[in-house]
N, C-alpha and C positions, 0 to 999 in steps of 0.2 A: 937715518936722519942725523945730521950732524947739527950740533947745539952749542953759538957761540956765547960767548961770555955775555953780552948785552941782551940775553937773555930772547934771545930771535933764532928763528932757524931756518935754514934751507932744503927744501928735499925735492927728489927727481917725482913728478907724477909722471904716471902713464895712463892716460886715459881716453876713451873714445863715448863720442857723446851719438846719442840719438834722438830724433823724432821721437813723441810713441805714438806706438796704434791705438792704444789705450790704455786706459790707467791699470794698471797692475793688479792683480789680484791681490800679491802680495804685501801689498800697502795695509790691506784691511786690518785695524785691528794695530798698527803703529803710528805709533804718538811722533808725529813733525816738529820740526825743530822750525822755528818760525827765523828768516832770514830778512835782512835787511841792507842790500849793499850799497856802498855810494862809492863811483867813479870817481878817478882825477887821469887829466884836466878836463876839465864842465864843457872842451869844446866838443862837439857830437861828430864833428868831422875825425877827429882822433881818437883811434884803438885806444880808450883806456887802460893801462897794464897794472897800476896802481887801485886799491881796494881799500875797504875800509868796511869791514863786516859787523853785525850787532848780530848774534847768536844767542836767542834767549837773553840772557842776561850777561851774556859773556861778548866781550869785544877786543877788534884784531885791527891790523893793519896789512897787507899780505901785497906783494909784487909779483908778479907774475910773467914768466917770459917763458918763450920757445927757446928751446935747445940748439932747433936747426928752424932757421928760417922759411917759413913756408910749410911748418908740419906742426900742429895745432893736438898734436895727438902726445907730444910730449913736452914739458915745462920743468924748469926750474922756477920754484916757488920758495919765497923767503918772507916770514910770518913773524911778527912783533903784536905780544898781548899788549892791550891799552886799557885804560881805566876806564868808566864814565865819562869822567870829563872831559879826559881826548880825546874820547871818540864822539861826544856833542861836540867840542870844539871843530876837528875836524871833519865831520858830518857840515857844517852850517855851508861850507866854502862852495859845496857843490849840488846842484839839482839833480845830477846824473844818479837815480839809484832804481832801483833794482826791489819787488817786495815777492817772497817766494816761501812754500811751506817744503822745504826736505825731510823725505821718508827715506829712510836707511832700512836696506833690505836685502835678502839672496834673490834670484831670481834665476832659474835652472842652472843653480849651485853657486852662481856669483855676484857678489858682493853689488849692490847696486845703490844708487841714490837716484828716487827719482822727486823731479824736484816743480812742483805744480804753483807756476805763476798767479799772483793774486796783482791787484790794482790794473794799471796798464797794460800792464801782457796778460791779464787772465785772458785764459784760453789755452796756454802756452803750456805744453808739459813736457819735458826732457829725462832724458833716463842715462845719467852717465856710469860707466862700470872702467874702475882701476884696477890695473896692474903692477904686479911687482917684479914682471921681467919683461922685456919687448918679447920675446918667443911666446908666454902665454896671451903677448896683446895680438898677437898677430893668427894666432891660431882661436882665437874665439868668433863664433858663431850666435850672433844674437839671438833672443829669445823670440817668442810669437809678438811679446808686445812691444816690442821697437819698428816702427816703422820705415826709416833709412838713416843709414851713417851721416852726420851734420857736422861729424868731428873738424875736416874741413873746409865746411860754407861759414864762410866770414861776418855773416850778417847776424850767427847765432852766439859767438863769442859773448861773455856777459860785459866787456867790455865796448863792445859796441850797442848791444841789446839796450845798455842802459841809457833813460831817458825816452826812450822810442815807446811806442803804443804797440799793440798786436797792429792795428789797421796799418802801420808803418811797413812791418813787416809780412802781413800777408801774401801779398805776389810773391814774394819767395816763399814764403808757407806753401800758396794753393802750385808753384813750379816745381814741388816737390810731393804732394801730393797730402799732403797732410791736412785734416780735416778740425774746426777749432773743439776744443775740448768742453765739455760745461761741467 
């Protein structure tokens, strides 16, 4: 992770998201980090790439883009800590947000987050797992409780997700086969 002077920084993810079949075992028993993201710009027609996170008590600003066009499974991300009051300041601008509890966890041996929608997308639970080289992204094998790769269906990005209902997005839920979660 490379760390400029204005105190932000960039770094390559690599990650593949999924469906779950259901919530994890290994969640029991870990304390969620309670999220809150807000989109820019507010229109719903546009991939938001732009973020604005409330982490507990801690807040970010974070960009987010693809490496190679049309592959969702890798991003350069570049991340600026904010204070409170920039990030109420910039919170007010937009409705697009996003409200989610993330569980940090292993799951048959790696590293996982899985991240269980509250407000409007309750129901909705994803389980993303990063990589720190494309050969070990490419050779993993998900667990029993992911249900299918969604790394790239477009309607799951949180960038778009945001502002949207589960009912929005259901028909692509039930086209993938994925059942709501309670």
């Amino acid at each position: 992770m490379h760390t400029f002077e204005n105190s932000s920084n960039t770094s390559l993810e690599l990650e593949l998201t999924y469906l779950a079949a259901h919530i994890p075992s290994e969640i029991d028993g870990v304390k969620p980090v309670a999220m809150e993201d807000t989109y820019f710009p507010e229109d719903k027609a546009v991939h938001a790439h732009l973020r604005v996170r409330a982490k507990d008590d801690r807040y970010e600003i974070t960009k987010k883009v693809s490496v190679v066009e049309g592959d969702a499974s890798a991003h350069l991300e570049s991340t600026i800590p904010l204070d409170k009051d920039e990030y109420l300041s910039l919170i007010a601008a937009s409705a697009r947000k996003i409200r989610k509890d993330r569980f940090k966890t292993t799951i048959d041996g790696h590293e996982a987050e899985v991240d269980v929608f509250r407000g409007l997308l309750s129901g909705l639970v994803l389980i993303d797992f990063e990589f720190s080289s494309y050969e070990d992204k490419a050779s993993f094998e998900p667990p029993a409780s992911c249900l299918v790769d969604v790394t790239q269906e477009g309607f799951i990005a949180g960038g778009v997700l945001s502002g949207r209902t589960y009912e929005d997005i259901e028909p692509e839920l039930t086209r993938l086969g994925y059942q709501k979660i309670e």
